[in-house]
DOZA-221283 format. One record per residue (C-alpha): z, y, x. Coordinates in nm, 4 decimals. Each point is the difference from the previous one (the first is absolute). Last residue first. Layout:
% DOZA-221283
Z / Y / X
...
//
This chain:
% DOZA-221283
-4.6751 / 4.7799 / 5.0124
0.0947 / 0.2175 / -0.3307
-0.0167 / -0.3116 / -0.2136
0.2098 / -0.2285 / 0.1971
0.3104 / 0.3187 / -0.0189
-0.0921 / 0.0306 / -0.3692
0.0669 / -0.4403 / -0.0831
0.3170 / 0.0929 / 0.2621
0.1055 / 0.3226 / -0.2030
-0.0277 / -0.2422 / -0.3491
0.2221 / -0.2962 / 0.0965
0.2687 / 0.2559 / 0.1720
0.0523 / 0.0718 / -0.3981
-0.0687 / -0.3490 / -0.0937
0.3273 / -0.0918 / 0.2172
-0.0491 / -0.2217 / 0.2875
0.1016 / -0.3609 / 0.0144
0.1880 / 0.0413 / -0.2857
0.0099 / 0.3101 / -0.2115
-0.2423 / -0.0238 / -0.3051
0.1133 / -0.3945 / 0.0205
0.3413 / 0.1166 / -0.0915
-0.0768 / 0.1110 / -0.3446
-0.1822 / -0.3514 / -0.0910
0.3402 / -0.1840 / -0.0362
0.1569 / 0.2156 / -0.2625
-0.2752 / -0.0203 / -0.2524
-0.0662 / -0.3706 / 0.0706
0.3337 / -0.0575 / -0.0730
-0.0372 / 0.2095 / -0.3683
-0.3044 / -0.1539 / -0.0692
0.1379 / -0.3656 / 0.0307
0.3146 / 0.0440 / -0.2271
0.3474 / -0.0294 / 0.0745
0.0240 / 0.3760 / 0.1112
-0.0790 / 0.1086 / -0.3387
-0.2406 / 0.2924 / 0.0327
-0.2883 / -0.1486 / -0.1124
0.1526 / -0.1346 / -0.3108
0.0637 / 0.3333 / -0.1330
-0.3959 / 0.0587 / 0.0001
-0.1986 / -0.2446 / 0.1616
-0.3165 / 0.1810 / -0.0072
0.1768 / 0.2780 / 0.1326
0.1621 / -0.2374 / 0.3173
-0.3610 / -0.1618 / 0.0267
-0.1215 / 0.3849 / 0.0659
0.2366 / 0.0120 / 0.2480
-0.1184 / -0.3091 / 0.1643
-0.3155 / 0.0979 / 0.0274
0.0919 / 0.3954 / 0.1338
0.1882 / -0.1502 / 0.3353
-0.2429 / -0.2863 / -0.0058
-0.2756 / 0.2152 / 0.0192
0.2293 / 0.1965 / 0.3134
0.0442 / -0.2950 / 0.1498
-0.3713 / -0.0967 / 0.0003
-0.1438 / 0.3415 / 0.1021
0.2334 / 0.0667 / 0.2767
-0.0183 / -0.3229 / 0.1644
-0.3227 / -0.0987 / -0.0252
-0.0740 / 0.4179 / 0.1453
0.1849 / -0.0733 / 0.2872
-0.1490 / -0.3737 / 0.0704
-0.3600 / 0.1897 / -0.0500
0.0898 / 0.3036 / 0.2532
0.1489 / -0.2453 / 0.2645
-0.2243 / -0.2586 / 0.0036
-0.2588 / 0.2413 / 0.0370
0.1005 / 0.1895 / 0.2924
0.1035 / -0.3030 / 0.1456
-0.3141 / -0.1337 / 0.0022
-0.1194 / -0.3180 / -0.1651
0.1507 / -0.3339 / 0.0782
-0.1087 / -0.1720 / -0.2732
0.3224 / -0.0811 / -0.1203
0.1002 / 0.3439 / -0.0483
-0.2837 / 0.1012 / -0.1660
0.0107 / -0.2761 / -0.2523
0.4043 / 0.0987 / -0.0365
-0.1138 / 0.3761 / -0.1146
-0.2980 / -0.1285 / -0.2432
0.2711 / -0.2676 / -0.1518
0.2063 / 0.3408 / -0.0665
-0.2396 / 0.1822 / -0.1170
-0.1559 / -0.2115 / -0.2317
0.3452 / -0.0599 / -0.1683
0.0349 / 0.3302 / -0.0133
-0.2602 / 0.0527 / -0.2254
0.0768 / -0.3176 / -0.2120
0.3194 / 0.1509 / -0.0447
-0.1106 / 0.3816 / -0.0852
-0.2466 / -0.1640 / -0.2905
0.2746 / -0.2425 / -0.1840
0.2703 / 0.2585 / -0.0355
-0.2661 / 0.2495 / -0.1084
-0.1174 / -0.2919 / -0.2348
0.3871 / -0.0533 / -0.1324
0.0621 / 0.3912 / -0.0634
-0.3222 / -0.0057 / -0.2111
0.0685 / -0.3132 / -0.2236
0.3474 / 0.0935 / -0.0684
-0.0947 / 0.3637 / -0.0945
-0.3035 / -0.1484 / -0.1956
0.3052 / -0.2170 / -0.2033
-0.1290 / -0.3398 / -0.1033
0.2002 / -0.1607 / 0.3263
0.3132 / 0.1150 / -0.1944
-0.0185 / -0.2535 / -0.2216
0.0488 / 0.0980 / -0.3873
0.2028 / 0.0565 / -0.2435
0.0931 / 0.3620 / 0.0643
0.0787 / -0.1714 / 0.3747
-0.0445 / -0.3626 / 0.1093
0.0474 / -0.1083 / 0.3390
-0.1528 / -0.3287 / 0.0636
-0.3305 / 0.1207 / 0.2055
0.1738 / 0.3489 / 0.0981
0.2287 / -0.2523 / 0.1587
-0.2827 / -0.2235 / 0.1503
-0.1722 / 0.2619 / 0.1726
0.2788 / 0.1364 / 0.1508
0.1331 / -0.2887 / 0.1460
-0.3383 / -0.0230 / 0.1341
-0.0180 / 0.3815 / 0.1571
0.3168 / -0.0404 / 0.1445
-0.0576 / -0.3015 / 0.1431
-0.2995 / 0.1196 / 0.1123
0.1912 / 0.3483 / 0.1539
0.1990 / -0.2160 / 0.2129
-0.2503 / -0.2021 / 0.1475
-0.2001 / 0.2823 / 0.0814
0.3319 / 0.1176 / 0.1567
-0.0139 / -0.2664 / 0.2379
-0.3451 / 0.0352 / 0.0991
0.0226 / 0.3633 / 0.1046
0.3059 / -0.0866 / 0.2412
-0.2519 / -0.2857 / 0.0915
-0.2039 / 0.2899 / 0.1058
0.2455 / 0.1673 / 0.2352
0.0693 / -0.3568 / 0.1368
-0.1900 / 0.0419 / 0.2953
0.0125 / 0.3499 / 0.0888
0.3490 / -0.0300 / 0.0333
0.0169 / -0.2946 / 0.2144
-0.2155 / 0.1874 / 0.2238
0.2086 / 0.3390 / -0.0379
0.2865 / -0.1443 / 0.1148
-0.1278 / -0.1722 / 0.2539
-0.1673 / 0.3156 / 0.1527
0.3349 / 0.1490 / -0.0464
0.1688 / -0.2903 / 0.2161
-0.2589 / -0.0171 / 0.2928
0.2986 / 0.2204 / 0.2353
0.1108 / -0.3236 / 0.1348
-0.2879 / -0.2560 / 0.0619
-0.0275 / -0.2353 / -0.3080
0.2633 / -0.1169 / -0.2371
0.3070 / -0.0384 / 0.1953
0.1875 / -0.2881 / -0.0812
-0.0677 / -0.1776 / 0.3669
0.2589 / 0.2786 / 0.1139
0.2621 / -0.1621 / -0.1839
0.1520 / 0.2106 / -0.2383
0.3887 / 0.1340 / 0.0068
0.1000 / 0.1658 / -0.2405
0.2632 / 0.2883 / 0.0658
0.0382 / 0.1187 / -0.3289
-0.2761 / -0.0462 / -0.3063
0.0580 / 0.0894 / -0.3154
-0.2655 / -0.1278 / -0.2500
0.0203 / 0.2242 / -0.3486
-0.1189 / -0.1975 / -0.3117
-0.2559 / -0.1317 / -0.2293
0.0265 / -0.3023 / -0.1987
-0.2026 / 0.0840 / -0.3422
0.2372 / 0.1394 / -0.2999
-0.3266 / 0.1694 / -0.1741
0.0524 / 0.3596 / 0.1197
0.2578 / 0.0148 / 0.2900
0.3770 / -0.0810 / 0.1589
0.0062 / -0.0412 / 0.3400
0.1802 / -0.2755 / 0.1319
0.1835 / 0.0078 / 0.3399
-0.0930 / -0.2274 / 0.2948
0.1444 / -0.0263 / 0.3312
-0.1646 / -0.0848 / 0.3747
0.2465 / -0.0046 / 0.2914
-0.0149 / -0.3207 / 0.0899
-0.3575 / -0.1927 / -0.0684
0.0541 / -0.1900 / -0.3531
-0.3181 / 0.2218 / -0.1467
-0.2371 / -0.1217 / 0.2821
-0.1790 / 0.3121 / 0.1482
-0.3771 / -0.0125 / 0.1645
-0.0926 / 0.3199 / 0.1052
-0.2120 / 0.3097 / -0.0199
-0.0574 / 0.2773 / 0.2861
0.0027 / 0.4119 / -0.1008
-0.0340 / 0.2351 / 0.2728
-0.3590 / 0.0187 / 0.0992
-0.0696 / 0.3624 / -0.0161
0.3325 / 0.0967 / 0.1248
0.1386 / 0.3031 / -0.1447
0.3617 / -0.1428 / -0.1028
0.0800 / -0.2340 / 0.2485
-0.1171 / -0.3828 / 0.0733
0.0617 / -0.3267 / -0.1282
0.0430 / 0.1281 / -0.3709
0.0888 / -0.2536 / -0.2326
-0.2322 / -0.2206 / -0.2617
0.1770 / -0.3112 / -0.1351
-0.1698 / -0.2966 / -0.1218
0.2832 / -0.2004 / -0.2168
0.0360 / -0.3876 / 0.0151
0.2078 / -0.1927 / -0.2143
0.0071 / 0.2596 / -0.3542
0.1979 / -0.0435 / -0.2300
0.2251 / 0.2769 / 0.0674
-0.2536 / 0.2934 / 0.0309
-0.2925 / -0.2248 / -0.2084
-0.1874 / 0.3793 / -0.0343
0.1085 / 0.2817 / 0.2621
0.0778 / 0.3192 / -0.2265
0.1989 / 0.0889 / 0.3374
0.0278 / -0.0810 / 0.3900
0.2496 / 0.1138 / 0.2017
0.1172 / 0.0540 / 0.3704
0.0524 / -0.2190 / 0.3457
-0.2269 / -0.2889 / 0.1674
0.0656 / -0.0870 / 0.3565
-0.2783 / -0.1672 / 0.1681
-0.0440 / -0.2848 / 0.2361
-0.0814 / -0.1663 / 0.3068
0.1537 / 0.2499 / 0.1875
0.1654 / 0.2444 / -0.2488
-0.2487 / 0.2046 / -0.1522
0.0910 / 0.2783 / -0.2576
-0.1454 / -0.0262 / -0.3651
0.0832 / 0.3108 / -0.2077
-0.0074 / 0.0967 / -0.4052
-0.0768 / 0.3498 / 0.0220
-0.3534 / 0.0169 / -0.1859
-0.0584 / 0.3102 / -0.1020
-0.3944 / -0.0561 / 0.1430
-0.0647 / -0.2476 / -0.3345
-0.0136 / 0.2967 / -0.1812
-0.0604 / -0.1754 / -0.3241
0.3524 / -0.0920 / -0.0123
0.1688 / 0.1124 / 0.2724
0.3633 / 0.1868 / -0.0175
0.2155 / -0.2724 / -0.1884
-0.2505 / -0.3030 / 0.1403
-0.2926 / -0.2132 / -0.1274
-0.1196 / -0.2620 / 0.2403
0.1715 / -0.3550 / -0.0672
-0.2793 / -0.2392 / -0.0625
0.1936 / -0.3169 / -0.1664
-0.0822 / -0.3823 / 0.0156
0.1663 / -0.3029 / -0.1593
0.0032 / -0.2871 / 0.1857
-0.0298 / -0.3926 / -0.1143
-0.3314 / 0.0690 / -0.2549
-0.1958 / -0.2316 / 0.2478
-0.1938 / 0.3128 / 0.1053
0.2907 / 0.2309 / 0.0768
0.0977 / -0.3101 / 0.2429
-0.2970 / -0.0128 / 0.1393
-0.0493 / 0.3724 / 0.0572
0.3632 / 0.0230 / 0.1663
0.0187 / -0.1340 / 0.3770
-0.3962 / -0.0599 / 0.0638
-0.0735 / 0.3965 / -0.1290
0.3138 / 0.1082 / 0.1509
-0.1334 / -0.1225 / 0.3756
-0.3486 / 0.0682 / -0.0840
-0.0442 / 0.3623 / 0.2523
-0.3353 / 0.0728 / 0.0585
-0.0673 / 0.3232 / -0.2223
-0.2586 / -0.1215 / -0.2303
0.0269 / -0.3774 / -0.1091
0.4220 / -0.0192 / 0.0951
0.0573 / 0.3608 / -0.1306
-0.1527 / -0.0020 / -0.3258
0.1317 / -0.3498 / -0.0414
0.3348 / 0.1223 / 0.0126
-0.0854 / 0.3539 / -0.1641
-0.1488 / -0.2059 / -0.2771
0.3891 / -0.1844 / -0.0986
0.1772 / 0.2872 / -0.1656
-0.3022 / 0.1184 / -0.1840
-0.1385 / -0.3939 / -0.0986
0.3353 / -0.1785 / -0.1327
0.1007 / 0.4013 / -0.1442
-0.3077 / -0.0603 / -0.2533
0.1069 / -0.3515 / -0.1023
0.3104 / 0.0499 / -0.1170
-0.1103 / 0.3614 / -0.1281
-0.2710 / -0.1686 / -0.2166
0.2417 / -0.2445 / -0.1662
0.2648 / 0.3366 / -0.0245
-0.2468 / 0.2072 / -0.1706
-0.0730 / -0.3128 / -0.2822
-0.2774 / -0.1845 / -0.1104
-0.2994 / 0.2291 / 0.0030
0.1230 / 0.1257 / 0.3802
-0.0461 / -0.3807 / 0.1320
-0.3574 / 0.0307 / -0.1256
-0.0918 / 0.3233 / 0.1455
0.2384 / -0.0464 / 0.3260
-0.1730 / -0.3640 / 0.0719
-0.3729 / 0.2180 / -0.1060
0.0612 / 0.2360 / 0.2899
0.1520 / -0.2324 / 0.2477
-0.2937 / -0.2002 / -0.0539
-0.2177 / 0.3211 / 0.1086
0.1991 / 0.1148 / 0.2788
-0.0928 / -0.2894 / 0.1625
0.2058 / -0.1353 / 0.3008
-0.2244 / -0.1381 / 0.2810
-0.0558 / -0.3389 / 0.1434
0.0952 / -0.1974 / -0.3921
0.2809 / -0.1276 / -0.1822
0.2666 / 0.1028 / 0.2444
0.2514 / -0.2570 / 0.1574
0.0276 / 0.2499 / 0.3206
-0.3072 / -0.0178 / 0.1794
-0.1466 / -0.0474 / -0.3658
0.0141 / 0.3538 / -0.1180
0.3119 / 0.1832 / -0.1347
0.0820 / 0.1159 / -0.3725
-0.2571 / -0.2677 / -0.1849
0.2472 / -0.2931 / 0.1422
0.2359 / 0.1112 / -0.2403
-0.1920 / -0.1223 / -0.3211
0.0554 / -0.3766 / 0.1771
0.2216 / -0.1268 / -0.3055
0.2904 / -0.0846 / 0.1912
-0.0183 / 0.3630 / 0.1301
-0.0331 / 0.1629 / -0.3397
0.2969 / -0.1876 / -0.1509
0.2104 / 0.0832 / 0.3025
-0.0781 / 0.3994 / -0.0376
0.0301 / -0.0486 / -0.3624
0.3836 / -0.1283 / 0.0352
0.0855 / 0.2574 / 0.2657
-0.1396 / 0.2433 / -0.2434
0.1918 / -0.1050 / -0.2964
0.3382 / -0.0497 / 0.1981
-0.0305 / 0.3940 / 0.0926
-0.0901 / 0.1157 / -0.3445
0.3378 / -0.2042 / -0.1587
0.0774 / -0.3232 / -0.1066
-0.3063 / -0.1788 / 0.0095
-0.1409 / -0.1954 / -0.3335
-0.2536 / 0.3024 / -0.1259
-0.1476 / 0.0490 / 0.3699
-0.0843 / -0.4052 / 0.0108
-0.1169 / 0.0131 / -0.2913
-0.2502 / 0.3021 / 0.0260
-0.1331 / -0.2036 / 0.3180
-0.0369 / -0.3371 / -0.1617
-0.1907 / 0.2368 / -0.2693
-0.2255 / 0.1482 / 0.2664
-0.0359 / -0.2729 / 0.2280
-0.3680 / -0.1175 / -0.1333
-0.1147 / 0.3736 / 0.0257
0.0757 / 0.0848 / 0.3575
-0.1495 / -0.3291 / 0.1340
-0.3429 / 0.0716 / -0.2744
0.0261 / 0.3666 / 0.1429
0.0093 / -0.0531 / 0.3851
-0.1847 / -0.3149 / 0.2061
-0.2306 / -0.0576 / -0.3128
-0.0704 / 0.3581 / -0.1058
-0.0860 / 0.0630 / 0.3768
-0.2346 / -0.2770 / 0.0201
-0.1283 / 0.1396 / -0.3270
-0.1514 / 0.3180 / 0.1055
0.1965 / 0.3473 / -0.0153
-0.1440 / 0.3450 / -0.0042
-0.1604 / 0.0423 / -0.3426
0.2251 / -0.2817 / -0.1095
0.3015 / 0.1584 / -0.1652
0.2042 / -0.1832 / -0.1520
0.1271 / -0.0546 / -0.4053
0.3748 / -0.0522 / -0.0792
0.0887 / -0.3681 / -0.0525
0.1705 / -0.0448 / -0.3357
0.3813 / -0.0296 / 0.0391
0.2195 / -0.2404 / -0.1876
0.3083 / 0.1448 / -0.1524
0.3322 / -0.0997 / 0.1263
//
């Protein structure tokens, strides 16, 4: 296993304290981390395995804030940013361990800091903190994707609690996942307020997993859920606050969706650097090549760009600035960074030549790992019309 330099970080928007409580942690696990991945048996052992690793070593408790084991009294968007960056430099499914630990677990502390209702918060965030549960956020369905409206999944109260029936799918850690936040309808078609989260532990009865097979092999999967039951209590918020939930957790990891594939597209960019470095052509190294030397400053320019971006988006965020503009700067983070990965890594796939399209090789991962972050947590396309829709306000 080849050592890894330490890719460079941004500072423009990040001081030290943050470099201390979030890259230096991220950094000194990186090669425990790419061993642990390397020794498990499959994707689903891996992550389970770095989820553990990541909770004995205290990176977890950047996810919540310290009511619940957190690190600090609010969670920053900003060390989230450069734990994705660094974890995304040594392998997509190190980041994604991580990454899932802090999407399927904010709505929890979302809900118990905002919305008045801890009792999922104090029942799960400790243990996704220590590392001991794995955490899932299970909103995607057949008919509602972006359209978060199509929802049909339902949630029907039964005394003291509800009754959880339809399907989930392209949900990340389906089937290794211990706790799953499930958005249902609690109301009809219509309603304004008609969407409520909860609370679901993955050995309630009635819940079923089936994998989902997908670009880059990660653990993603359907969630089938008949007749669970859910305690009351596991309601996140007031019924009907689920879309507002939704979009809150959304909003804050947009730009950590950004980070990740600036993580991506550096190890891209370094492998690349050193092959055309050792790669000799017509007797003599590629790197000599003007071609070489042009494709690999474009590749250098549009990442530091989006890197900027990005670290500018999560600086808004934690400062509490207006939704207006924490929405238009974490949509365009996330646009412009995937979509610089998108071309990065290609162009490290060219550089590469035949190598970079064998699937045992670093370039060629990274190639089929970056396409789904153009989708995820809402596609670039939808990306663009809500950058337009802040503009035209």
């Amino acid at each position: 296993m080849r050592e890894l330099a330490s890719p460079p970080v941004e500072r423009a928007f990040v001081d030290e304290a943050l470099l201390e409580a979030a890259w230096e942690p991220a950094g000194a696990l990186v090669e425990e981390a790419r061993a642990t991945e390397e020794a498990a048996a499959n994707a689903g052992e891996a992550l389970r395995a770095l989820v553990r690793l990541y909770g004995e070593r205290g990176l977890l408790r950047l996810v919540t804030t310290e009511a619940f084991g957190g690190a600090a009294a609010a969670v920053s968007s900003r060390a989230l940013c450069l734990v994705r960056e660094r974890l995304g430099h040594a392998s997509p499914l190190c980041e994604l361990a991580f990454a899932m630990q802090g999407l399927g677990s904010y709505p929890m502390t979302h809900a118990a800091l905002e919305l008045g209702t801890p009792a999922a918060a104090e029942l799960y965030l400790p243990r996704v903190v220590s590392g001991e549960a794995v955490a899932a956020f299970a909103l995607t369905e057949p008919g509602a994707g972006t359209d978060l409206g199509g929802i049909v999944t339902t949630a029907r109260r039964e005394g003291d609690e509800y009754v959880l029936d339809g399907e989930k799918i392209y949900i990340s850690n389906a089937g290794v996942a211990d706790v799953y936040v499930v958005f249902a309808a609690t109301a009809p078609p219509g309603e304004r307020r008609r969407l409520s989260a909860f609370a679901v532990p993955a050995d309630a009865a009635g819940l079923e997993t089936a994998p989902q097979p997908v670009l880059g092999g990660h653990p993603i999967g359907r969630v089938l859920l008949d007749g669970v039951r859910v305690p009351a209590a596991m309601r996140l918020g007031e019924e009907g606050r689920g879309l507002g939930l939704a979009l809150a957790t959304l909003h804050r990891f947009r730009p950590t969706v950004g980070a990740a594939a600036l993580g991506f597209a550096q190890r891209a960019l370094d492998e690349s650097v050193a092959h055309v470095k050792r790669r000799e052509q017509f007797g003599a190294p590629l790197a000599e090549l003007p071609l070489v030397q042009a494709r690999l400053a474009d590749m250098a320019c549009e990442l530091e760009a989006a890197r900027l971006l990005v670290y500018r988006a999560a600086a808004t965020l934690d400062a509490g600035e207006e939704r207006g503009a924490v929405a238009r700067t974490g949509s365009m983070a996330k646009l412009v960074a995937t979509e610089a990965a998108q071309r990065v890594i290609d162009s490290a796939v060219q550089l590469h030549g035949g190598s970079g399209v064998d699937t045992r090789g670093v370039v060629a991962r990274l190639y089929e790992e970056v396409r789904a972050l153009r989708i995820y947590e809402g596609t670039n396309d939808v990306q663009k019309l809500l950058i337009a829709r802040e503009l035209l306000k």
